[in-house]
C-alpha positions as CSV (number, residue, x, y, z in Angstrom):
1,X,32.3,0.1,-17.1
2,X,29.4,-1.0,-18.9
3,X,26.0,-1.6,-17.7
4,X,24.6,-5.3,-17.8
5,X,22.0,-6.2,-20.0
6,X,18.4,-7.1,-18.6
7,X,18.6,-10.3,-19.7
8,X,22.3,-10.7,-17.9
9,X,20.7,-9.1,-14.7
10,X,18.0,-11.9,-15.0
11,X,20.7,-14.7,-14.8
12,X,22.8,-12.8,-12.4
13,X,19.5,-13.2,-10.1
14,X,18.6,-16.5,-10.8
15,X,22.3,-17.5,-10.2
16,X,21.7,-16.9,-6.7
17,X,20.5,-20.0,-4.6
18,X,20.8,-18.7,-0.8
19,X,19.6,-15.8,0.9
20,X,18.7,-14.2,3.9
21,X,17.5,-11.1,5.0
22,X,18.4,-9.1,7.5
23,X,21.3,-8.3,9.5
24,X,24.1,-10.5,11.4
25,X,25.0,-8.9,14.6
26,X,27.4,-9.8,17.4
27,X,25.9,-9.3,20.5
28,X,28.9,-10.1,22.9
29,X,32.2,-11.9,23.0
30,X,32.7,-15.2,24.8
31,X,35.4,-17.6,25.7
32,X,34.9,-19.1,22.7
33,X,34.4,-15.6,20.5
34,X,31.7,-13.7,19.8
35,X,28.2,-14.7,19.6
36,X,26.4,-13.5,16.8
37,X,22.6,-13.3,16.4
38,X,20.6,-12.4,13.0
39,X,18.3,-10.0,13.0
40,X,15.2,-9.5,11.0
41,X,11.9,-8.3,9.9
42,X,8.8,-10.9,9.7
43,X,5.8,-9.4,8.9
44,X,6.9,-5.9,10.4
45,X,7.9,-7.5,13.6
46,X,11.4,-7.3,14.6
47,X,13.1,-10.8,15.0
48,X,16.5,-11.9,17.0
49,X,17.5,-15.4,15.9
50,X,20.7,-16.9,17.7
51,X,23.4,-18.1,15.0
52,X,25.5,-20.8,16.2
53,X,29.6,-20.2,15.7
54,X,29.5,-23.0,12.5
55,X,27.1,-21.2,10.9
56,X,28.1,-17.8,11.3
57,X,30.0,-18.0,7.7
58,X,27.0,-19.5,5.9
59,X,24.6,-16.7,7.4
60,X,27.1,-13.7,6.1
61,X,27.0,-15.5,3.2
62,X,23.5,-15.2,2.6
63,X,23.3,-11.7,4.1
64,X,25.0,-10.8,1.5
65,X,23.1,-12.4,-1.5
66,X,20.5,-11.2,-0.3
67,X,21.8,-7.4,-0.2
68,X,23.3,-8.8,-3.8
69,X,19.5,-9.6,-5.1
70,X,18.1,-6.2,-3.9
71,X,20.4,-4.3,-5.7
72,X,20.2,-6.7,-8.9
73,X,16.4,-6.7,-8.9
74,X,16.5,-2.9,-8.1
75,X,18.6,-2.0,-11.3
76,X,16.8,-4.4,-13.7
77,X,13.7,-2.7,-12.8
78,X,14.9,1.0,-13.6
79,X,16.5,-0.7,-17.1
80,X,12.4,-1.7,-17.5
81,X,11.0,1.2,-16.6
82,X,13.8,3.3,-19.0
83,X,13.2,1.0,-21.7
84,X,9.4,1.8,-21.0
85,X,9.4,5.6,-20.9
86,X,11.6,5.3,-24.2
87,X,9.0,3.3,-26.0
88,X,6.2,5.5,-25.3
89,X,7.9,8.3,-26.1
90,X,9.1,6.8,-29.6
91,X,5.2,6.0,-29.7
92,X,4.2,9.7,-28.7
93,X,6.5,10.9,-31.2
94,X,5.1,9.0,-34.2
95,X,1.7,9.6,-33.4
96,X,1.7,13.2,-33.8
97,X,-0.2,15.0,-36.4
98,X,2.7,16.4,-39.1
99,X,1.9,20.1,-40.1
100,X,-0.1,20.6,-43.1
101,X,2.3,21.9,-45.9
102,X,0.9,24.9,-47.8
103,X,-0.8,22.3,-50.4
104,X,-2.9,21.0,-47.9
105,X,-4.2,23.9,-46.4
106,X,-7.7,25.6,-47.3
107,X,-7.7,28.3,-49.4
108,X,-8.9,31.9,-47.8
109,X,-12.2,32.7,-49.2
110,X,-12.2,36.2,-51.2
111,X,-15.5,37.3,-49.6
């Protein structure tokens, strides 16, 4: 399996038009089926929103994306910081002194 390309990440990401965070939970079952309520962080507060039956679909759905995104923006950054280390490196690398070869070095005074 190869790995995608930043720039593939990037439209992988920007192909996404719906998300949500958090977490779609049933919290009993009904006459009707379950009920299902989403559940959240805002600000470090935990939130419980109710999700009607029509929309329990289209809430999974962005759920998901949004789990998709995370782990999308999460590998594009550690391509970045890769491609980073491997550039300063390089850059290290070059910018090292090269030993002086036996022409270049001063001759031992005979004192």
């Amino acid at each position: 399996m190869t790995t995608p390309t930043s720039v593939q990440l990037l439209q992988q990401i920007a192909d996404i038009q719906r998300m949500e965070s958090g977490k779609l939970c049933v919290m009993r079952q009904g006459p009707k089926g379950p009920y299902h309520n989403l559940q959240y962080s805002d600000h470090g507060k935990p939130v419980s929103r109710y999700v009607p039956h029509d929309q329990v679909e289209t809430v999974a759905e962005n759920t998901l994306n949004y789990r998709k995104f995370k782990a999308l923006v999460g590998q594009y950054a550690e391509q970045i910081v890769d491609q980073t280390r491997a550039e300063r490196a390089s850059d290290f690398k070059k910018k090292t002194e090269p030993k002086l070869s036996a022409w270049h070095r001063k001759k031992k005074s005979s004192s």
